[in-house]
C-alpha positions in Angstrom: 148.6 100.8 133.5 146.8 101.1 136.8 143.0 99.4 137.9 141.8 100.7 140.9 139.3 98.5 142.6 137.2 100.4 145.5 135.2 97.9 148.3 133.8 98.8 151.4 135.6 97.6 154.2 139.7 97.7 154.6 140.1 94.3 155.7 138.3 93.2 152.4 140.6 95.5 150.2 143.3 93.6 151.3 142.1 90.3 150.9 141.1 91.1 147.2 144.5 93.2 146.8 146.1 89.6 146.8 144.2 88.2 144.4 145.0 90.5 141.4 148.3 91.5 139.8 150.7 94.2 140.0 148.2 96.5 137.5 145.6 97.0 140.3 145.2 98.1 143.3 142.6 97.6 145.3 141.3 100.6 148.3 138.1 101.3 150.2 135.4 104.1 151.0 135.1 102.7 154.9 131.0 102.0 154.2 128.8 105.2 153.4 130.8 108.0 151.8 127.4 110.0 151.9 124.3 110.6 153.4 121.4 113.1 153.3 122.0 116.6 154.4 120.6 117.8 157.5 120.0 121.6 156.7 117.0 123.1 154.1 113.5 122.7 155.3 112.9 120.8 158.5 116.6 119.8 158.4 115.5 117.1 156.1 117.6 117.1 153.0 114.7 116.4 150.9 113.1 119.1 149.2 109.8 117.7 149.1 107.9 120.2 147.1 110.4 119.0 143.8 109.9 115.7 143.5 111.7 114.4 146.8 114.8 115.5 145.4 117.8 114.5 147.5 120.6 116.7 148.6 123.2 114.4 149.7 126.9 115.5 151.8 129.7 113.8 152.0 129.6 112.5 155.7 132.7 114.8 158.2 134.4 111.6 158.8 134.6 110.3 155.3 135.8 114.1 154.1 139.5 112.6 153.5 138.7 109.8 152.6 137.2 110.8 149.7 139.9 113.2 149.0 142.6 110.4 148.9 140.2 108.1 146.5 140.2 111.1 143.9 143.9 111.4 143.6 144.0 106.8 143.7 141.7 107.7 140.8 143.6 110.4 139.5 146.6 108.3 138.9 143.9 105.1 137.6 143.3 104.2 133.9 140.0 102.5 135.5 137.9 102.5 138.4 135.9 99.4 139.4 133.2 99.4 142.0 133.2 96.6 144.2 130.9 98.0 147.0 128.4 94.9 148.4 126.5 93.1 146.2 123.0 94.8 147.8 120.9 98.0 147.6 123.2 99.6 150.2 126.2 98.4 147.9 124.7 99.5 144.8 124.2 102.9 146.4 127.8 103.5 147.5 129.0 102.5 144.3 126.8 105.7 142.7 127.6 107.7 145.4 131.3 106.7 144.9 130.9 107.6 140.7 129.2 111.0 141.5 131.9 112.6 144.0 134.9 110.8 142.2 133.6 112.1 138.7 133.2 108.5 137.1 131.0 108.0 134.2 127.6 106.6 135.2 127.7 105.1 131.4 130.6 103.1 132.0 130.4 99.4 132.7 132.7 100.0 135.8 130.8 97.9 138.6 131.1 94.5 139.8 129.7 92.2 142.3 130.9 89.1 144.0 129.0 86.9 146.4 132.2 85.2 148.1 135.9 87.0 148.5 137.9 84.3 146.8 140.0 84.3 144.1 137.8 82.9 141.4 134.7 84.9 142.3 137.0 88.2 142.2 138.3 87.3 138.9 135.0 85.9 137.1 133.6 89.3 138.3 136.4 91.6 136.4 135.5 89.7 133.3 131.5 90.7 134.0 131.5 94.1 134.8 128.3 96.3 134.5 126.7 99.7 134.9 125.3 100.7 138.5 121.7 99.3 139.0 119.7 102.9 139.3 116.8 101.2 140.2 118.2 99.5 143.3 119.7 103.1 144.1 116.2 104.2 143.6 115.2 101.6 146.3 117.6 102.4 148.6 117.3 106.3 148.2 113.3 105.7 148.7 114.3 104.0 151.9 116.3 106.4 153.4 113.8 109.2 152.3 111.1 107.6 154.4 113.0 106.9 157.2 114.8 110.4 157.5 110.8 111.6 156.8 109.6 109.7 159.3 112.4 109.7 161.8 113.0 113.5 162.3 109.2 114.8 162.1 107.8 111.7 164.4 111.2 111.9 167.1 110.5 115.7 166.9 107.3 116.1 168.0 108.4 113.1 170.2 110.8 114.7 172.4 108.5 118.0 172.4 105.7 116.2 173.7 106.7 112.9 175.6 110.9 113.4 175.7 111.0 110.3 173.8 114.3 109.8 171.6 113.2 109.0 168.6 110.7 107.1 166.6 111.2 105.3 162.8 109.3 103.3 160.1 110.8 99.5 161.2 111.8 100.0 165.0 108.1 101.7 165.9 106.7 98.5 164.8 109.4 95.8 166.9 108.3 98.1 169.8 104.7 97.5 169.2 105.6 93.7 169.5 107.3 93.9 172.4 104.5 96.0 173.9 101.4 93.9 172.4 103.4 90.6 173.8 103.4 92.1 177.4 99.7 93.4 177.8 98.8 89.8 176.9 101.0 88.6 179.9 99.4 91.2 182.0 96.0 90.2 180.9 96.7 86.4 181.0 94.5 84.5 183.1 96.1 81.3 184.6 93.8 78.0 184.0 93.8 75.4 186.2 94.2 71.6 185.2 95.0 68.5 186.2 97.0 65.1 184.6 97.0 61.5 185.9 100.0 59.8 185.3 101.2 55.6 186.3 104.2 54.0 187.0 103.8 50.4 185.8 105.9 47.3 185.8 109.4 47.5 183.6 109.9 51.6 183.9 107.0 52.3 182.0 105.8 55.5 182.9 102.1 56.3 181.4 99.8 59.7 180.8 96.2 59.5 180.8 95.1 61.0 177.1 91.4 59.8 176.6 88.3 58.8 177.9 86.1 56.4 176.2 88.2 57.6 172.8 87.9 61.4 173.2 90.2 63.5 174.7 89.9 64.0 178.5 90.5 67.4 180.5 90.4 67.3 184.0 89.7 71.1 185.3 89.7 70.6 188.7 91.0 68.2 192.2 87.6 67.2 192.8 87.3 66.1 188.7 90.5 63.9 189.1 89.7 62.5 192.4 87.3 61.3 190.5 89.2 59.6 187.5 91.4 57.9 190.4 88.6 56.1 192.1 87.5 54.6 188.5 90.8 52.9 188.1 92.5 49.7 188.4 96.1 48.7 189.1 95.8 46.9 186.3 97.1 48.1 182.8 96.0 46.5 179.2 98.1 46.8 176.6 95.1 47.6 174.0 97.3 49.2 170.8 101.0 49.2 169.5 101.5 51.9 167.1 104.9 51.2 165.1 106.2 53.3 162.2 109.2 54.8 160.7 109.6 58.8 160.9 112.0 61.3 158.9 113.5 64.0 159.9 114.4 65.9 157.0 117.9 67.7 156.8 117.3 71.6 157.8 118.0 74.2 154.9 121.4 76.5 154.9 121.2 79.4 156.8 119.8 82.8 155.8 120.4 86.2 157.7 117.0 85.6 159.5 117.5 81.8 160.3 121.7 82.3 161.3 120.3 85.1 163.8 118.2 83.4 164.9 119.8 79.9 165.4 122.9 81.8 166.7 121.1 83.4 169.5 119.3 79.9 170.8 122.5 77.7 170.1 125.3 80.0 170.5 123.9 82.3 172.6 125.2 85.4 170.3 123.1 88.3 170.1 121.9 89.4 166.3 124.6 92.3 165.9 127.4 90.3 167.7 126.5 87.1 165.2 126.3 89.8 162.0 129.6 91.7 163.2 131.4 87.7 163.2 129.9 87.0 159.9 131.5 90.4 158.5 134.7 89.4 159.3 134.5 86.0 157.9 133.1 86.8 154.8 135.9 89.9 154.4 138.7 87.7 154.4 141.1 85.5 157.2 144.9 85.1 156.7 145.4 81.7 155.9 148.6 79.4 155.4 147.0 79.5 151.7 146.9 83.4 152.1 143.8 85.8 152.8 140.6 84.5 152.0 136.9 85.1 152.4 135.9 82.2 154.6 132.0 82.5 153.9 129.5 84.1 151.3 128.1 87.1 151.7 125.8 87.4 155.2 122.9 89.6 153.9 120.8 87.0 151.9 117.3 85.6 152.3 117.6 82.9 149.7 118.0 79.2 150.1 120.2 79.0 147.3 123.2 77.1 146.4 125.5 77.1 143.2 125.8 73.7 141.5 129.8 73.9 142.0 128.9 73.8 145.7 126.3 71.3 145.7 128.9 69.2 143.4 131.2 69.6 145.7 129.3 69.1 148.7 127.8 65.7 147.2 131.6 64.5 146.8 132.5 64.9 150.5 129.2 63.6 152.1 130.4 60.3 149.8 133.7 60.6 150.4 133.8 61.0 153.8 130.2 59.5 155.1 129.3 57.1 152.5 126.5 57.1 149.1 123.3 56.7 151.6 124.7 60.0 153.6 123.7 62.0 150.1 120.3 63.8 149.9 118.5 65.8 147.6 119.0 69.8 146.8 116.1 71.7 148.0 115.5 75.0 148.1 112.5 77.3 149.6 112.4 81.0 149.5 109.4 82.9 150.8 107.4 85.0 149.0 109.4 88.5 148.6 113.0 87.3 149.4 116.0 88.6 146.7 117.3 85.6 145.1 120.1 87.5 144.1 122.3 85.8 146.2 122.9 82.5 147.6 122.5 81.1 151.2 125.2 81.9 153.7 127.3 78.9 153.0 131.5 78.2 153.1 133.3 79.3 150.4 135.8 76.5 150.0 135.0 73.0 151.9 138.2 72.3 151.7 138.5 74.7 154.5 137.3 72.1 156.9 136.6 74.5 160.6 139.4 72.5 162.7 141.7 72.6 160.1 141.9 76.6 159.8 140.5 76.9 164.2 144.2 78.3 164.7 143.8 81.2 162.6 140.3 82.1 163.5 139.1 83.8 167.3 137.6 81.5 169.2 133.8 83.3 168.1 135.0 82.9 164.6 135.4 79.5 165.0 132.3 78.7 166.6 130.0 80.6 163.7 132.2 79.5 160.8 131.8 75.8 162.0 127.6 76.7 162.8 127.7 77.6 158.8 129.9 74.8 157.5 127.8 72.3 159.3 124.1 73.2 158.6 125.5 74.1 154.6 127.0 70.5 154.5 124.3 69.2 156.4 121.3 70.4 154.3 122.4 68.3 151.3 122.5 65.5 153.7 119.8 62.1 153.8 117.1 62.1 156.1 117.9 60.7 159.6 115.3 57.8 160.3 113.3 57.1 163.1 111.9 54.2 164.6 109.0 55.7 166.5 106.7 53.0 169.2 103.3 53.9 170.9 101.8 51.9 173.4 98.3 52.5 174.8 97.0 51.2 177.5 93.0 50.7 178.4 92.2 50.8 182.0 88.4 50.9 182.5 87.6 52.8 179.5 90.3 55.5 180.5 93.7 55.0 177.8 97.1 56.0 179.5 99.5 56.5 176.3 103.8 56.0 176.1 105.7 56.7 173.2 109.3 56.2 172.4 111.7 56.5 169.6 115.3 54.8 168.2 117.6 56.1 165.6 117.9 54.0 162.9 119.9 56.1 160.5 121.1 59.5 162.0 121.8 61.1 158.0 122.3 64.9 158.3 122.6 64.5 161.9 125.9 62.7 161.6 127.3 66.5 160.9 124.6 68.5 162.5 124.1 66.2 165.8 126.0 69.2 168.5 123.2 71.1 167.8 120.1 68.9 167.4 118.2 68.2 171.5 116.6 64.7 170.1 117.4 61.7 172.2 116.6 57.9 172.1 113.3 56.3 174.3 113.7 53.1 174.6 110.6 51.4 175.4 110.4 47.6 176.6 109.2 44.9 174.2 105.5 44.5 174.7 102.6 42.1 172.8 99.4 43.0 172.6 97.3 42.3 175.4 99.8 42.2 177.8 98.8 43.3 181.6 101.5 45.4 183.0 100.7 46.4 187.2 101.1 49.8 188.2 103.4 50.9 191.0 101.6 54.1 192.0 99.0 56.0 190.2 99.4 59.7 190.4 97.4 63.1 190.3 99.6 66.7 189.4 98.2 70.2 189.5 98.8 72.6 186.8 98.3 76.1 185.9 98.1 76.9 181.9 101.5 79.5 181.9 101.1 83.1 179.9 102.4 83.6 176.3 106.1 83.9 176.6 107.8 87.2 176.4 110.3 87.3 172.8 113.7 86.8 172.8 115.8 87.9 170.4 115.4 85.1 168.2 111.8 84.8 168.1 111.6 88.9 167.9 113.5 88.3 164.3 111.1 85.5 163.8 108.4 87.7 163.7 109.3 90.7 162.1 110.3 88.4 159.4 107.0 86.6 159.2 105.3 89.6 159.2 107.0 90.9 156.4 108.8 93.7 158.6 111.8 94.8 157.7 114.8 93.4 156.0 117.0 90.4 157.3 120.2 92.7 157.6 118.5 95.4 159.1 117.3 93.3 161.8 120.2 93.6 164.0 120.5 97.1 163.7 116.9 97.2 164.9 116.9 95.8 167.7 120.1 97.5 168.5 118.0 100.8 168.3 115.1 100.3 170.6 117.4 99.0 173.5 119.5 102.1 172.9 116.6 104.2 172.8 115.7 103.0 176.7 112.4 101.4 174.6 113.1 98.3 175.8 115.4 96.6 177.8 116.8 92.6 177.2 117.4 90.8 180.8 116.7 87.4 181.9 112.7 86.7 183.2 114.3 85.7 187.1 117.9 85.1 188.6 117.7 81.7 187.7 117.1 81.7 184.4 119.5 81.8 181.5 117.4 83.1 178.7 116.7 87.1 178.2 113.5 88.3 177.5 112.8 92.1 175.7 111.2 93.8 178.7 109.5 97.2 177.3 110.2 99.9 179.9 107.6 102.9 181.0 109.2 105.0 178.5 108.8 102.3 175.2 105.0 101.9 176.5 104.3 105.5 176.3 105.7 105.7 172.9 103.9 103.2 171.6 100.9 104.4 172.9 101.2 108.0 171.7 102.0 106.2 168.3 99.3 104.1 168.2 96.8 106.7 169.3 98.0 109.1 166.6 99.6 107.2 163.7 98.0 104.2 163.5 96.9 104.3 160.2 100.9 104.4 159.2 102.8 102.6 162.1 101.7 99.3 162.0 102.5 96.1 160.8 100.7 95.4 157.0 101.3 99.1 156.4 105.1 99.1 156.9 105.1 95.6 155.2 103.6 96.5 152.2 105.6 99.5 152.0 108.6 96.8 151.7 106.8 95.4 149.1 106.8 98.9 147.1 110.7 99.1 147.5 111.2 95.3 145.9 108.8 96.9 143.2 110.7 100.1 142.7 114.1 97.9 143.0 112.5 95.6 139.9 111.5 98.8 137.9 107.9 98.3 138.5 106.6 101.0 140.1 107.8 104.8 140.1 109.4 105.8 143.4 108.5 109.6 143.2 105.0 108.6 143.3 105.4 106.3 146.1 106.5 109.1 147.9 104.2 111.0 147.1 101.2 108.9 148.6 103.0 108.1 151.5 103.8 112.0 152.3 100.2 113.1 151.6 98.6 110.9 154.1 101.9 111.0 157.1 101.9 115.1 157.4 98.5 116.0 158.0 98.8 113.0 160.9 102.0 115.2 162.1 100.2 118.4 161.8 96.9 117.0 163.3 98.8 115.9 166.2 101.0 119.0 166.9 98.1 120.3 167.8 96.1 117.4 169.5 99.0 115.8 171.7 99.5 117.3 175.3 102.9 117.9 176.4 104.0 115.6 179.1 105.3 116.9 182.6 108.6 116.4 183.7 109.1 113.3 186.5 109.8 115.4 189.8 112.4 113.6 192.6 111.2 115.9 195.3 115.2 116.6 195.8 116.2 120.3 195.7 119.0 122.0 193.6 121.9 122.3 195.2 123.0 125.4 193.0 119.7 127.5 192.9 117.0 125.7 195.2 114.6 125.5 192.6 112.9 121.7 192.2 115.0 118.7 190.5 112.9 116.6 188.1 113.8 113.8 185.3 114.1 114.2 182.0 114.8 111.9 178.8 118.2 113.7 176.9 119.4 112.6 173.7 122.0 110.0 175.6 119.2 108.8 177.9 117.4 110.0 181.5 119.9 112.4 183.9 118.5 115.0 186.6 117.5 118.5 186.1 116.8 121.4 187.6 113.0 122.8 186.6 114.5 126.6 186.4 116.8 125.4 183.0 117.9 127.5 181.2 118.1 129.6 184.1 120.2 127.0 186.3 122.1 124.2 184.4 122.6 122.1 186.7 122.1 118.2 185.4 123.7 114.6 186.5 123.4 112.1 184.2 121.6 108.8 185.7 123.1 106.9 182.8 125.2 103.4 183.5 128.9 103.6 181.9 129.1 101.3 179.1 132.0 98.7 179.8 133.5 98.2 175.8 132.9 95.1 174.2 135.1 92.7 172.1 134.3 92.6 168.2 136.2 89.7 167.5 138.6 91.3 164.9 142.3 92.5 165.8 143.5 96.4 164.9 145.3 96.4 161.3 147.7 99.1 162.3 149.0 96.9 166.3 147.2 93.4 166.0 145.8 94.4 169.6 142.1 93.4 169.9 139.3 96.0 168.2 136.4 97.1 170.5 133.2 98.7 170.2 133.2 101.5 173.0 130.5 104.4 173.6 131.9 107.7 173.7 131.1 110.5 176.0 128.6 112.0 173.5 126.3 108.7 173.3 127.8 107.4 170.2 129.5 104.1 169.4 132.2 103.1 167.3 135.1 100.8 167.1 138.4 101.1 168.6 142.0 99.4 169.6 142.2 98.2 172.6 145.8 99.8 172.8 144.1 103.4 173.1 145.7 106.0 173.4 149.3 104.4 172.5 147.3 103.4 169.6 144.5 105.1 168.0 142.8 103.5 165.1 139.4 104.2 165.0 136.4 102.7 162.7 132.7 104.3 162.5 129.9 101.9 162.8 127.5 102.0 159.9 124.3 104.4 161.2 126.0 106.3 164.3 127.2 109.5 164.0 130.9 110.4 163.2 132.8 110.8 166.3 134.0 114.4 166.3 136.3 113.6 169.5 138.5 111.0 168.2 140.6 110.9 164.8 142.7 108.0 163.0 146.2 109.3 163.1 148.3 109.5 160.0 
């Protein structure tokens, strides 16, 4: 008797493989097997006049694969569909049935939230049938966006020679366009402080003036403030008290993007591509094994065997006043399905298992260890001082703070900034001298441009979006020459999103003709409709149905509205027919072109070669390292470094299949 088990990813089929006996055998699709056709009415798969009916094609690069899982299944007693536990699994696991011929009936799928071996094996003893109405979710999803996608980046690239325009990415773009006309129409405010060096180090800020808050707009205004004063200081108030600093929550996808970008300094997709490989399984001394749960959550969760556990080792290895108290907060909307991102075993302790793990690998597996560890951790305990000083009426303020207890931070401390101010011991009353007494300029700064962390931020807070798809996102608009992600001077460190001309004409054109659809509570409620339709709650046909009747006539409305933009002209000359060269937006970003084309075709691309970029993972088939690369044609995907001695190849979930370059057998 043979089981065949089907995952996603090959690197997870493995890992599982090891787990189970000699009766199964454990395979995987690569991701997607399908997607919606492009050909029909508008090339958009969806026959819209029956119901939003799908036609869906197996995708050119997934062709044999699919042809080698029918004959695994051929030769199987029983199929199980392991596909990620999440709409997009639960969608490849019905996909899978339907092309392989499995019975939708059959209690054949099975979900796991961590690759180890207990979690593999409690799931083959709980199998179910597919979820149709997370497939119905997902299918909704995809139905929008292909809707929305080809008819808005058609009339697009007609009008404006924009690439492309979608549901999620329209609205990050807004952001980053909204953010920067408040810069531009940011008007500095002048203001002034008045600051003393006194006897002991003490160095004080003027806060108050007769016991309400002072501002000082102007030289002339704190000229003023200096001529009242004395050089002598009265210690009028001594505010003591004990602060806590509560232990932060384990990560989410949101929060680990986020958190990796400031502290880390990864980028969203670079952090989710790490996480991947961690939660697919490492090769251990103990043998492959999924290292964290699964990435895509936006619950605080945790099981009680890890909080058990966890509880255990903060005693065992810190003491009982280390422990804290389980808490768990999960916004309104957020899938509880899962837990938080958290370590699978903390017996797998991040410089015990550092050998076997990249040196990025390392660094994110011990960012999620700690903060999961840490959250069931005590409070760390303050002891904060204020000292206020009266000096004719006018109170100059100090504060300073001591650990007493540092709690969580005893396993979180590398990435927590606080640090001790020690004041002096003062009494009341005392009279400290000052040393100089001085006046500082300022100029109130513009709103800050978003990084990538504060860009998820948003979009989460606004109910944008999904968590996982955040990544993917952002990856879009910079690839789409909307926006661009550099650092603010030469100087700095930290990159801001920058949109460029062309991002600011799209999101003009979209905000003059589509408000009503692109923008913020519109696309968050519509993620509200998908939970719904995921829960059974509200018809997804229907859904569609409301959306399509108010999107089209916008399209059609503004077909007809919308002038066509004129080409950028250089004021160079065509070297092959002498007609004018001018710049135009292609569908792998701006190159030169003559204005007789068709006539003439002669282009130059004014495109930057991509350098490729290290995943973090090693090829399966030569160990050498995998990167992502960008082929000729504008598309990414992953490849061995040992190209062309070696040439595994892997597509990248949302790019095209790369026609150019096959996986040899």
């Amino acid at each position: 008797m043979k089981n065949l088990v089907i995952v996603e990813s090959p690197s997870k089929s493995k890992t599982i493989e090891k787990y189970l006996g000699k009766d199964f055998k454990v395979t995987s699709s690569k991701g997607h097997i399908c997607d919606l056709a492009t050909k029909g009415k508008e090339g958009l798969g969806v026959d819209i006049d029956h119901d939003f009916k799908a036609t869906y094609v197996i995708s050119p690069d997934k062709k044999q694969v699919v042809e080698d899982l029918k004959k695994e299944v051929k030769n199987s007693d029983f199929v199980y569909l392991a596909t990620d536990p999440d709409r997009e699994g639960e969608a490849i696991s019905w996909h899978l049935a339907r092309e392989l011929g499995l019975d939708l009936k059959q209690n054949n799928r099975i979900v796991f939230n961590e690759i180890t071996k207990n979690a593999v094996l409690k799931a083959l003893e709980n199998p179910h049938n597919i979820d149709m109405a997370l497939v119905k979710s997902q299918e909704t999803r995809r139905i929008l966006d292909r809707i929305i996608g080809f008819k808005l980046s058609k009339l697009l690239q007609k009008k404006i020679g924009s690439k492309s325009a979608g549901r999620v990415q329209s609205i990050a773009l807004r952001m980053i366009c909204d953010k920067e006309k408040e810069i531009q129409a940011f008007i500095p405010k002048e203001y002034w402080t008045i600051s003393a060096k006194l006897d002991k180090k003490i160095e004080v800020e003027l806060s108050k003036y007769k016991n309400k808050k002072i501002e000082i707009n102007n030289e002339e205004e704190a000229d003023k403030v200096l001529k009242s004063l004395s050089d002598k200081f009265v210690l009028k108030d001594i505010s003591e008290k004990a602060k806590k600093r509560a232990a932060y929550l384990p990560f989410i996808t949101s929060t680990l993007q986020q958190e990796a970008s400031t502290k880390l300094g990864f980028g969203a997709k670079k952090t989710m591509m790490i996480a991947q490989s961690l939660y697919e399984g490492v090769q251990l001394d103990s043998g492959a094994q999924g290292l964290i749960t699964y990435m895509r959550s936006d619950s605080t969760r945790l099981s009680n065997e890890f909080v058990s556990a966890a509880y255990e080792k903060i005693e065992n290895d810190y003491g009982k006043e280390y422990k804290g108290f389980y808490r768990v907060k999960n916004d309104e909307g957020s899938q509880d399905a899962h837990e938080a991102i958290r370590p699978t075993s903390l017996d797998n302790e991040p410089d015990k298992i550092k050998q076997y793990l990249t040196n990025d690998q390392y660094k994110l597996y011990k960012f999620i260890y700690n903060r999961a560890l840490a959250s069931l951790m005590a409070d760390a305990v303050f002891e904060s001082v204020t000292y206020n000083f009266d000096n004719n009426d006018y109170l100059f303020t100090v504060s300073g703070s001591k650990m007493d207890f540092d709690g969580f931070l005893k396993v979180y401390g590398e990435y927590d900034k606080s640090k001790d101010v020690i004041l002096p011991k003062l009494e009341k009353n005392d009279v400290l001298n000052s040393k100089s007494i001085d006046k500082t300029q300022h100029f109130s700064e513009a709103p800050a441009r978003y990084t990538e962390a504060k860009l998820i931020k948003a979009l989460e807070e606004e109910g944008v979006g999904r968590p996982s798809t955040y990544a993917t996102i952002i990856d879009t608009i910079i690839k789409r020459n909307y926006v661009e992600l550099k650092k603010a001077s030469d100087s700095g460190k930290t990159k801001f999103f920058f949109p460029t001309e062309q991002g600011i004409i799209t999101d003009e054109k979209l905000r003059e003709y589509f408000l009503s659809v692109i923008n913020t509570k519109y696309t968050a409620q519509m993620e509200t409709k998908l939970d719904e339709i995921a829960e059974n709650k509200l018809d997804n046909v229907e859904e569609l149905k409301k959306f399509y009747d108010e999107f089209q006539p916008l399209v059609d409305s503004t077909y007809e509205k919308m002038e066509k933009m004129a080409p950028e002209k250089t004021g160079e000359i065509c070297p092959e027919c002498g007609g004018e060269i001018v710049i135009k937006n292609g569908r792998f970003g701006k190159f030169k072109s003559c204005i007789n084309y068709p006539t003439c075709k002669f282009h130059e691309s004014l495109v930057k070669k991509e350098e490729p970029e290290l995943i973090g993972r090693n090829c399966p088939e030569c160990g050498k390292p995998l990167l992502k690369r960008k082929s000729r044609y504008g598309n990414y995907f992953i490849g061995c470094s040992g190209y062309p001695s070696c040439k595994y190849i892997e597509a990248i979930e949302g790019e095209k299949p790369n026609r150019f370059y096959r996986k040899k057998k």
